[in-house]
RORO-753996 format. One record per residue (C-alpha): residue in one letter; y, x, z. Coordinates in pm, whole numbers, plus 50000, padded with zeros to 5 digits. Layout:
<rs>
AYXZ...
</rs>
This chain:
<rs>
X500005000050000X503695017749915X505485024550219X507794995450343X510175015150459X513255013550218X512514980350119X512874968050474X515884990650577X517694980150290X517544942350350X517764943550713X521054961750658X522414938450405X521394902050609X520644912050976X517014899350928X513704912550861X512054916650515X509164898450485X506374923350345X504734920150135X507864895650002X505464870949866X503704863250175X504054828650301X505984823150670X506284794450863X508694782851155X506734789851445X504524815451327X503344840751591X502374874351581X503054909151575X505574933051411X504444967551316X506464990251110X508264958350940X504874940550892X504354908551052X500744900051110X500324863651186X498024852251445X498604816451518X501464791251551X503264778651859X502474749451784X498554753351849X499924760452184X501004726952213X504964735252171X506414708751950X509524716051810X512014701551546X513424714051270X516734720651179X519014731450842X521364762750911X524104772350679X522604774650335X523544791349993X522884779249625X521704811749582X522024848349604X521424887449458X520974920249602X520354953549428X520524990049575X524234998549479X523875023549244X520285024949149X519464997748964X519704981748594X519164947248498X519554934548140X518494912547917X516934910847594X516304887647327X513804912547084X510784917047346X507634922447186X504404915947349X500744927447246X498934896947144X494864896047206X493824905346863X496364937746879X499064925146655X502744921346738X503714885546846X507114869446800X510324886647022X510754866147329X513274864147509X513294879147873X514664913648108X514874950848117X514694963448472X514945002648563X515685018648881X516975057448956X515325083349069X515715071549461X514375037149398X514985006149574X515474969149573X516344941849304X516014902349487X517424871849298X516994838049492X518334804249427X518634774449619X518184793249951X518144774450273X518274779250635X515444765350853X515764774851274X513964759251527X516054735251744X514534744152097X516034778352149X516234772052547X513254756852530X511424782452335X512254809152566X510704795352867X507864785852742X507114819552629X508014833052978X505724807453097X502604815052889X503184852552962X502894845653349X499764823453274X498034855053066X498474837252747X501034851052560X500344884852515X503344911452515X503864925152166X503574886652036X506904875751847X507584842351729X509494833351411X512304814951488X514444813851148X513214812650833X515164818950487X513164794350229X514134801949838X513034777049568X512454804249313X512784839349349X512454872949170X511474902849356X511164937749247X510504971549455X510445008449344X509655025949648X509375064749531X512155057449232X512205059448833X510605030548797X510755003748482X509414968548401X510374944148091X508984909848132X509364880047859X509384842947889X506184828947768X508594795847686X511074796647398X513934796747592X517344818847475X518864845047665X521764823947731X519544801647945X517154824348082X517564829948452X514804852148603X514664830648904X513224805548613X509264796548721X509134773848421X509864808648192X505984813648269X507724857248277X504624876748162X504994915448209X505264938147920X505374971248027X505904987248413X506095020648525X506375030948890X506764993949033X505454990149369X506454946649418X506404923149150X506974887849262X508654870248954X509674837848963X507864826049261X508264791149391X508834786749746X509294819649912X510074827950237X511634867150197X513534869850525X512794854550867X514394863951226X512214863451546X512034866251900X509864883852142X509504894552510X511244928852665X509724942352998X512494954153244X512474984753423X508784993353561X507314960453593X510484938953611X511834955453955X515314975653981X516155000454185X518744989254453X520805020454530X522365022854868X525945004654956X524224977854703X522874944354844X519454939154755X519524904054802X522434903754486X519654918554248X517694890254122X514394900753934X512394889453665X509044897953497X510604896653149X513454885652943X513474873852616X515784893652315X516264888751986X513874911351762X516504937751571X515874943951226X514244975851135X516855001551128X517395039850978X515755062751249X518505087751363X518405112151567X520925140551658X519775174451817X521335201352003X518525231151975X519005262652152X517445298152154X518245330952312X516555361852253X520015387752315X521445382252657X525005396352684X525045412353036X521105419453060X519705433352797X516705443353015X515865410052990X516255405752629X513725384152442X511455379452134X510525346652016X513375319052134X515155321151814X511835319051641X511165291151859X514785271051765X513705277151372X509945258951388X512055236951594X514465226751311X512395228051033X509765201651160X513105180451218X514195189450876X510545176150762X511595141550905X514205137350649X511555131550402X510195101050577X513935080350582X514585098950926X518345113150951X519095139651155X521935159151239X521905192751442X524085218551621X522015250951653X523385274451859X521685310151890X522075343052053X525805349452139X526555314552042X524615301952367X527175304452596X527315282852837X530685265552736X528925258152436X526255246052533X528415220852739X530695214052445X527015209652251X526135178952481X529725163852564X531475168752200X528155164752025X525745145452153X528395118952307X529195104251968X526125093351867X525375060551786X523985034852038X520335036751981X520315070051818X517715093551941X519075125152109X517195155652188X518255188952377X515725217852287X515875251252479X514235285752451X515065313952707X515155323752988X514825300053339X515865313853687X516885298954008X519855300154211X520615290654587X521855260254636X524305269954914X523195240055170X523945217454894X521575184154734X519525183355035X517195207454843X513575212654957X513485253854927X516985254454900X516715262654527X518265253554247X516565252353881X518655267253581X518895278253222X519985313253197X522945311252906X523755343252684X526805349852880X524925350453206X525845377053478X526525358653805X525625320753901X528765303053719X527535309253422X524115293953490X523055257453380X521735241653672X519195215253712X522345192053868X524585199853583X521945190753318X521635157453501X525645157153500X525295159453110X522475134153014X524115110853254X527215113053029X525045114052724X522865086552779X525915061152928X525655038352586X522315032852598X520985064152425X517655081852493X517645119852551X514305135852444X514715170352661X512085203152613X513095233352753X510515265552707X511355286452961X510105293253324X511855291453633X511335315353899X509775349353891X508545379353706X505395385153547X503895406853246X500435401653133X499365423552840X500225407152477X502365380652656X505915383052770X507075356453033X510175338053011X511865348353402X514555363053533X513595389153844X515985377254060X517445348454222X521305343054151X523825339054497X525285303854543X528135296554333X531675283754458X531885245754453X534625243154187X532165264553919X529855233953855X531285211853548X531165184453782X533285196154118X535845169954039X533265141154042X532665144154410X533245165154696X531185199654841X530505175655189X529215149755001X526545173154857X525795186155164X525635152955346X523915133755079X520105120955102X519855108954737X521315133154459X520935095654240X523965084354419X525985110354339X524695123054014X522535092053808X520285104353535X520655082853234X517195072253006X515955103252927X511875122552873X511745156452976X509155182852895X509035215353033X507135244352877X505305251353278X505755244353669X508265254553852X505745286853992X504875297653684X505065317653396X506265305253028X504345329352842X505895335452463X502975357552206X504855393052071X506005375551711X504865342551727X507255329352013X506525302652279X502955291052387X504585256652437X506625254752162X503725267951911X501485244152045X504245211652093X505135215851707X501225222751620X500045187551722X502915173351642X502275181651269X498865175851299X499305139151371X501995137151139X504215126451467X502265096851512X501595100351846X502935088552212X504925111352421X501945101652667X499375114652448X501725141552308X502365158452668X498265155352751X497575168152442X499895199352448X499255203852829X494835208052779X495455233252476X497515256252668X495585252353000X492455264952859X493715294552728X496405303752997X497735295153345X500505277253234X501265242553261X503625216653056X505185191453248X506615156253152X509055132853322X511235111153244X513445080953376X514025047953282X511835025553088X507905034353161X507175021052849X509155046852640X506375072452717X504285050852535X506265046452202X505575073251903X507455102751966X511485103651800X510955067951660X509785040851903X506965015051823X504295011352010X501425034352094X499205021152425X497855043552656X494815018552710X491475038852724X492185069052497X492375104852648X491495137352503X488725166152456X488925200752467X487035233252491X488325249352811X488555286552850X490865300953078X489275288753349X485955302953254X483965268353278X483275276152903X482795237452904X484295208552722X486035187152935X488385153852926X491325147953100X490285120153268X488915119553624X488315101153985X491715091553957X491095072053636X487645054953758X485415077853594X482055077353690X479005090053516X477775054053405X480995052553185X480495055952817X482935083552643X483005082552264X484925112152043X486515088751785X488235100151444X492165082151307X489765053951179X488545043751523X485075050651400X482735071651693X482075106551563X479965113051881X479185105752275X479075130152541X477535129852853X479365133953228X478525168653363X481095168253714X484185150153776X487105158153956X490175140954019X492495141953707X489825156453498X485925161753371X483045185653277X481285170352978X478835179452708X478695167152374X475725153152169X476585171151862X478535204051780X482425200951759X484965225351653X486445249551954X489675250251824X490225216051800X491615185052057X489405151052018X490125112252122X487625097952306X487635062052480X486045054052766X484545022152822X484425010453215X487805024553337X489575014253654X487414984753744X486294978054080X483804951854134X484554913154271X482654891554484X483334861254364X482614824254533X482814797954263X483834758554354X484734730854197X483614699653931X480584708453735X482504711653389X484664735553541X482124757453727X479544752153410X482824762653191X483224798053378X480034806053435X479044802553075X482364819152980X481964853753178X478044856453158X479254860152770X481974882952800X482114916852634X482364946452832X486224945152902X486124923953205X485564938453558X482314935953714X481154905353931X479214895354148X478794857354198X478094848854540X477254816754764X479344821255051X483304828355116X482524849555406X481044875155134X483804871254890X486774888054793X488114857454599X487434821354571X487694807754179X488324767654184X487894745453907X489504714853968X491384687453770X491124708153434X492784734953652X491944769253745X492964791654079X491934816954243X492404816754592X492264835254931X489054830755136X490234833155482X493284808355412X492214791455143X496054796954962X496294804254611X496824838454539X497854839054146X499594809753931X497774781753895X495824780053527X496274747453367X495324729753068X491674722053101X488544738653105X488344762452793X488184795352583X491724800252648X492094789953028X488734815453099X490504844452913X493664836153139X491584839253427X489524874253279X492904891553257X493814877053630X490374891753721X490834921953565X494404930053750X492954923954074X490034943854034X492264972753910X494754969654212X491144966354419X490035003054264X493625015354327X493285001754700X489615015654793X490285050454586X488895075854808X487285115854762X483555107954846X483725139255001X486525139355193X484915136455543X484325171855540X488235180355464X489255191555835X492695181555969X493855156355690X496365144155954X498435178455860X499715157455538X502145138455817X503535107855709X506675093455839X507975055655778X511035046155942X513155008855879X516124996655950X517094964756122X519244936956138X522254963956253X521294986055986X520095009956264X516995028756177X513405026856368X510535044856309X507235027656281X504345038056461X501115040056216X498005031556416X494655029056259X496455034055958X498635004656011X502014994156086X504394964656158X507824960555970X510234931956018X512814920055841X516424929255872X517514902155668X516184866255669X518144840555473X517514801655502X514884798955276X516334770555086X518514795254935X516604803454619X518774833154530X518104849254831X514614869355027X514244886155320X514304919055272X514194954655468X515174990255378X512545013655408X511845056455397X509015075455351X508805111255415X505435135955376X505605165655577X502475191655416X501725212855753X498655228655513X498365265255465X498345256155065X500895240154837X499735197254781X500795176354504X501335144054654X501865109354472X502595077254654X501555045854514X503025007254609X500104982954600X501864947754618X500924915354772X500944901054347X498064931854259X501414949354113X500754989754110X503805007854121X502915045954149X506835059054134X507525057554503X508045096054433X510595098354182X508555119054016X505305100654005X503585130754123X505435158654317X504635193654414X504955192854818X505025231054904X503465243355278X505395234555535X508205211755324X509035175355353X509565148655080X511225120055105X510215087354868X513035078654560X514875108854692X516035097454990X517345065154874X516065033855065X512685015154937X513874975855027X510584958055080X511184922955073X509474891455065X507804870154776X509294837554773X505594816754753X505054830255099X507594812755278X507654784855077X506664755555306X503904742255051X501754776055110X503124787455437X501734821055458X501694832455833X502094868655683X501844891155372X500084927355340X501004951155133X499704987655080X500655023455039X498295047154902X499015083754932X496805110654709X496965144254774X495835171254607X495405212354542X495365203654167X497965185753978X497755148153841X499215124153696X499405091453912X501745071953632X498385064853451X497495039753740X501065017153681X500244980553611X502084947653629X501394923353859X499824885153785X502414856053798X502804835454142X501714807254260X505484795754237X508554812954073X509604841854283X512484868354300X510724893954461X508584923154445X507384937254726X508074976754654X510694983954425X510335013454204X512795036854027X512735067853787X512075101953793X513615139853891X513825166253685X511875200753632X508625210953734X505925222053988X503505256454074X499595263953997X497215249454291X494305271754446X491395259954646X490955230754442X490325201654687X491485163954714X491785134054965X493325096854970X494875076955251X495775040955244X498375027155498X498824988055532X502754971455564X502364939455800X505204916555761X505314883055941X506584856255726X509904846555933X509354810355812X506004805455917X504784771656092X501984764456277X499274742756091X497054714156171X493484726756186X491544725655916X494854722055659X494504736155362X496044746055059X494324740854748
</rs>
C-alpha cells in the first residue's frame, strides 16, 4: 500500500479534518474504531452499543477542489484515443490529462458536499466516559462524529511524484460539458504512470470525517497537589474526552552537543563526542526523508560554551512550535560539584555537564539549571527528548576504553552564578524540602548514557558505547520503536558487554514512554520484552529482562517473535531474579543480535472466587470463563465466602463483584444483562484485581534468610487538622492515619483528605535501590511515590517520597456515601528493595471504575527527577508491604445483618 503520509498531511492542513484512506472507503456517523498512522480501522458502531443519536446538516458547499499548489496539471482533451479489444484505434473521446511533479501529491474534485454531525455532542461524551469505566470502551477507540458526504467525486494521489493518468468518457459527451466529478461519463483509464489512488467519479463518498476519542490524564487520572495548594480544589477524573487533531507534519528541533577540546583542561581532552554529535545528526537528517522536519543548532568544541549552550535552549529551543518535538543531545564530559548546603541534596552533590569553557564551578551546567531550562522550554506544551553521554563522577581507564569523568569534584559556586539566582533566593534553597516547588520540570524523557557511579565508556575512534548502540537500534527498527522498548533495548546490549548502565526518566505523561520514539503513536508495553546474549557478566547465558518483579515464573511460556508477530522459537526458564532471567533457547540464535519475546502468564495472581446469583447469570459466567483464552487471571471457583477473595453476583441482568466480609460492592456495577460483552467487562475487572493482588503479595521467596531487613527504616509522618505533623507508629506492619480535613459529605466537590511523607533511611553496609509503590483501595497501582520510580538509596542516606513534597491521601467518595457506608478503607504501600537495579514503572496500572462517581484517588502520584544511579554488588532482594487504616469519618452503625448488594 503507498504510504499515506502526504496525502493525509496535505488535506488535514487544508480542512482541519482527517483524510479518509484509502479515500474510497465508506464511513458512517457513528463509526468506531481506531486511528493508526491516518488509517481508521472500523470496528463497530455506537449504535450497536445502544447509543441512539440524530442526525444533523452542518454548513454545506455545492462543491469544492484541492490540488497541491504547484504540482499538479489538469486539462482536458477532446482527441483521446483508446485501444479497442481487437487492437485498433477507436473514436477520440472526450475526457482529462492529469500529471503531477516530481514531489507528487493530491488532486480532489467533489460536488454537492454536505455536512453530517451527530447532534448529541454532550451526550456522546459521557457515554463514552461511561463505557470506559464499565471496561467496554476500550482506550485507543475513536468515534466518528462528522462526516463530509460528496455526491460524486474524483480522487487522484501520486505519492512518490511524476506521475500521469488520461481517462476518457465512455459517453459522447463534449468537453464543454464534461465535469470529472461526472459518474454518468462511465471515465475509463487510458494510460497511468506512477498513480498510487484512483477513485474517479465515485458516487457517494465520504473523503473527510472528524472524530473524537478518550485522553488519559496524568498517571492514571491523579495530579500532583504541590504544597500551599488545596487538595480539596483539584478535582480528578479518569479521562477526558478531546477532539482527535488531524495528522500533522512531524517536527522536531534539536540542540546537539559534543566536546572533545576542553579549553582550560586539555588533560581531559576527548575522542569521540564530536563523532558522537555527527551519527547524531545524520540519523536526524535521515528523518527528512520520511516527511519529518527538523531543524538543528550544533554546537562543537569551542562553540560549547556554556553561554551557548544556554542561548541554545532559551533562543532556540523556546520558539518552537506547540507540539513540536525538542531534543537536547550531549557528549562530554559529566562531573559533580558541591552543592553548598543547597536543594536539600542527599550526598550533597550536584550533577553537571562539563562545558568547553570549564575551569571553576560557574561555568558548569548543573543538574538544577538543566531543570531551569526544560522548565522554560517545555512551558507551551512541548516535549523535551534529553540524552546526555557522559558520566558523572569519577575517574577510570580500562584498556581500549576511555571514560567520560572529570577527576575531581568542583567547589560550590556563589549563589548569583546559577542562570536562575533571580528566580528565588539562596535560603529558600537551603530551606526547601521539594526542589519541584522551586524549580518545576516541564514534560520531558531523559536518557543518560550510565548511573550516577559509573563510567561512560567511549571505544578509541568509534565514540560513545551509548550513543553507538542508541543510534544502532534505532536504525535497525527503522525508529519504530517505544522509548520503553528503546531504553531496555539499548540498556541489555551495553550491559552484557560492559559495566555500564543507561538510564531513563522522564516526567509528565506515563504514556509518552510508550509512544514511538520522535513521533508519538502508540506502541504498548503489554507482554513484549527482550533477549540477549549476556557477557560481561560471565553467565555466558541468554537472558530476558524480565523477572520476579514482572510475575515470571517457570510455568510461563516465552516466545522469540520476528516484526510479523510470528514465533521464531521458545526458550525455557533457567533462574530468575528480580528484574531479569537466565534462559535457554530451543534453537540457535545469533549472539550479536536483541530478540522480542512475549510472555504469556504475566502479573496474574490467582482469585478465589464465590459465585451467587439467578441461574442465567451464574450459568452465563461460568460458561463464559471456563472458555476463555489464556489472558484472564487464574481462578479458582469456590463454595464458601469465608475462602474467597471476591464474591461475583449475578442479579437482575446485573453483574458485581463484591467484598466478602461486608458484602459492599467493590467495582461499578455491570449492567445490561447477562452476555459476551457484560463477561468481558467483568474479565478485565478480574484481571486488574488480580494484578493489584500480585503487586500486593510480591515477596523474595527467600527473603527469610536476609538478616536485619528492619535496617531499610521507614518513616511515615501526617499532618492534622492544625497542619501540625505526627508521626505514625507502624506496628505489625500497620498504621492508623486520620483525616485532617473532613468536609460535610454532601459537598460533592469536596473529600477528606490528609498530607502525608515518607522517608527510607538504608542503615545497610551496601548501596539499595528502593521503589515505593501506592496500592489503592480501586486496585489502582501507582509505582511513582519516588519521583523517580526507582531510586538509588546510598548506605546510610535518607529519601523522602515526591521529593519532599506532601503525598495527600484522601478518601474515595463511595466510601462515605451513606448507601455503602464503609466503616473504613485500606490502602497499601509496598516498598522493594534491592542490590540490583529495576524498573518498578512496569507494574503502573489504572484502577477499575467505582461503585459510584468519585473524586478521589487514594495516593496521588507525580513525575520524575533527573540523572542517574551507581552499579549494585551482592546481588540480593526483599519486599515489605505496609497497610494505611483510615476510618471513614462518616461512618454509621448498621442494623445486623444489613447488607449492601
Amino acid at each position: 500500500m503507498a504510504d499515506n503520509r502526504k496525502y493525509v498531511n496535505e488535506l488535514a492542513t487544508k480542512f482541519g479534518y482527517h483524510a479518509t484512506w484509502t479515500p474510497d472507503t465508506p464511513l458512517a456517523l457513528g463509526d468506531i474504531g481506531t486511528l493508526n498512522k491516518g488509517v481508521f480501522t472500523r470496528i463497530t458502531n455506537i449504535s450497536e452499543l445502544n447509543f441512539t443519536f440524530t442526525t444533523k446538516e452542518g454548513e454545506s458547499e455545492a462543491d469544492f477542489e484541492y490540488q497541491s499548489q504547484g504540482n499538479v496539471s489538469i486539462s482536458t482533451n477532446a482527441n483521446i484515443n483508446l485501444n479497442t479489444p481487437d487492437g485498433a484505434l477507436g473514436d477520440g473521446k472526450a475526457g482529462f490529462d492529469i500529471s503531477f511533479g516530481k514531489e507528487g501529491g493530491v488532486y480532489m474534485k467533489a460536488e454537492m458536499v454536505k455536512t453530517l454531525l451527530i447532534d448529541e455532542g454532550l451526550k456522546l461524551r459521557k457515554f463514552i466516559k461511561d463505557q470506559y469505566n464499565a471496561g467496554v470502551w476500550e482506550y485507543e477507540w475513536i468515534v466518528i462524529t462528522e462526516l463530509k458526504v460528496a455526491q460524486n467525486a474524483t480522487i487522484l494521489y501520486s505519492e512518490k511524484g511524476n506521475g500521469s493518468i488520461s481517462i476518457c468518457a465512455e459517453a459522447q459527451v463534449g468537453t464543454d460539458n464534461l465535469k470529472i466529478t461526472d459518474s454518468n461519463a462511465n471515465f475509463q483509464v487510458v494510460r497511468s504512470k506512477g498513480m498510487d489512488v484512483k477513485v474517479l467519479a465515485r458516487k457517494e463518498t465520504t473523503p473527510l470525517f472528524k472524530a473524537v476519542g478518550l485522553k488519559r490524564k496524568l498517571f492514571g487520572g491523579t495530579k500532583v497537589v504541590p504544597r500551599g495548594v488545596d487538595p480539596k480544589k483539584t478535582p480528578i477524573e479518569l479521562e477526558e474526552i478531546q477532539e482527535i487533531a488531524p495528522l500533522e507534519q512531524k517536527k522536531m528541533r534539536a540542540l546537539l552537543v559534543g566536546i572533545n577540546e576542553y579549553q582550560h583542561m586539555s588533560e581531559n581532552n576527548l575522542s569521540g563526542c564530536v563523532q558522537d554529535v555527527e551519527k547524531v545528526q545524520a540519523y536526524l537528517e535521515s528523518l527528512k526523508n520520511n516527511d519529518f522536519e527538523v531543524e538543528m543548532k550544533v554546537l562543537t568544541n569551542a562553540q560549547a560554551t556554556k553561554a551557548n549552550m544556554v542561548s541554545g535552549f532559551e533562543d532556540f529551543l523556546t520558539v518552537a512550535e506547540p507540539h513540536e518535538t525538542l531534543l537536547f543531545y550531549y557528549s562530554g564530559h559529566g562531573t559533580q560539584e558541591d552543592a553548598g548546603g543547597r536543594f536539600n541534596e542527599a550526598n550533597d552533590k550536584l550533577q553537571a555537564l562539563v562545558c568547553h569553557d570549564t575551569q571553576f564551578s560557574r561555568s558548569l551546567l548543573s543538574d538544577k539549571e538543566l531543570r531551569y531550562l526544560i522548565g522554560k522550554v517545555t512551558a507551551n506544551g512541548n516535549q523535551l527528548v534529553s540524552i546526555t553521554d557522559c558520566c558523572h563522577s569519577g575517574t577510570n581507564m580500562r584498556g581500549e576504553l576511555v571514560t567520560r569523568r572529570m577527576a575531581r569534584p568542583f567547589q560550590p559556586r556563589y549563589w548569583g552564578d546559577f542562570i536562575f539566582h533571580e528566580e528565588f533566593t539562596e535560603i529558600q534553597a537551603r530551606n526547601t524540602d521539594s526542589v519541584e516547588e522551586l524549580l518545576p520540570i516541564g514534560n520531558y524523557i531523559h536518557f543518560a548514557a550510565c548511573e550516577s557511579g559509573q563510567s561512560s565508556y567511549e571505544l578509541r575512534g568509534e565514540g560513545g558505547v551509548f550513543t553507538s548502540n542508541f543510534i544502532k537500534v534505532l536504525e535497525q527498527t527503522s525508529g519504530d520503536i517505544s522509548y520503553w522498548d528503546l531504553h531496555r533495548r539499548v540498556k541489555m546490549a551495553i550491559n552484557n558487554w560492559y559495566q555500564q548502565n543507561p538510564v531513563m526518566e522522564f516526567s509528565g505523561d506515563e504514556d509518552q514512554v510508550y509512544a514511538t520514539v520522535f513521533a508519538g503513536g502508540g506502541k504498548g508495553k503489554a507482554d513484549r520484552f527482550n533477549l540477549s546474549y549476556d557477557r560481561y557478566n560471565q553467565l555466558q547465558s541468554w537472558v530476558i529482562d524480565a523477572g520476579a518483579l514482572h510475575g515470571l515464573s517457570k510455568q510461563c511460556m516465552v516466545e522469540v517473535i520476528d516484526e510479523e508477530e510470528s514465533i521464531v522459537t521458545t526458550v525455557s526458564i533457567n533462574s530468575i531474579s528480580l528484574d531479569k532471567a537466565k534462559v535457554s533457547p530451543t534453537i540457535h540464535l545469533d549472539y550479536e543480535k536483541t530478540y522480542s519475546v512475549r510472555i504469556n502468564g504475566l502479573l496474574k495472581s490467582g482469585l478465589s472466587l464465590l459465585l451467587e446469583g439467578d441461574a442465567e447469570g451464574t450459568n452465563s459466567i461460568s460458561n463464559f470463563f471456563h472458555q476463555a483464552d489464556n489472558q484472564q487471571p487464574s481462578i479458582e471457583w469456590v463454595l464458601s465466602p469465608n475462602t474467597a477473595d471476591y464474591i461475583v453476583q449475578a442479579r437482575n441482568g446485573n453483574i458485581t463483584i463484591v467484598d466478602p466480609v461486608y458484602r459492599k460492592p467493590v467495582a461499578r456495577q455491570i449492567s445490561g444483562g447477562y452476555n459476551d460483552e457484560s463477561n468481558r467487562s467483568l474479565q478485565r475487572y478480574l484481571t486488574r484485581i488480580a494484578q493489584w493482588k500480585f503487586v500486593k503479595t510480591l515477596r523474595n521467596p527467600n527473603q527469610d534468610h536476609i538478616s536485619s531487613l528492619d535496617q531499610l527504616e521507614v518513616d511515615v509522618s501526617y499532618q492534622d487538622a492544625d497542619n501540625q505533623n505526627h508521626k505514625a507508629p507502624i506496628v505489625n506492619n500497620s498504621l492508623a492515619l486520620t483525616y485532617q480535613h473532613v468536609p460535610d459529605w454532601s459537598d460533592m466537590t469536596d473529600n477528606p483528605y490528609t498530607n502525608t511523607y515518607i522517608k527510607l533511611k538504608n542503615n545497610f553496609n551496601q548501596n539499595l535501590y528502593v521503589a515505593l509503590i501506592g496500592l489503592n483501595a480501586d486496585f489502582g497501582i501507582f509505582p511513582t511515590l519516588l519521583t523517580g520510580g526507582t531510586e538509588l538509596l546510598e548506605s546510610g542516606a535518607e529519601i523522602t517520597s515526591l521529593e519532599g513534597q506532601a503525598l495527600p491521601i484522601s478518601q474515595e467518595k463511595y466510601i462515605g456515601s451513606p448507601k455503602y457506608n464503609w466503616k473504613e478503607e485500606s490502602i497499601y504501600m509496598l516498598v522493594i528493595a534491592s542490590t540490583e537495579q529495576f524498573d518498578a514503572t512496569t507494574l503502573s496500572q489504572q484502577g477499575v471504575p467505582h461503585p459510584i462517581v468519585e473524586q478521589a484517588k487514594g495516593f496521588q502520584t507525580a513525575g520524575r527527577g533527573f540523572f542517574g544511579r551507581t552499579q549494585p554488588s551482592n546481588p540480593f532482594w526483599f519486599t515489605r508491604l505496609i497497610e494505611f487504616n483510615l476510618d471513614n469519618p462518616y461512618y454509621q452503625e448498621e442494623e445486623a445483618g444489613e447488607t449492601i448488594v
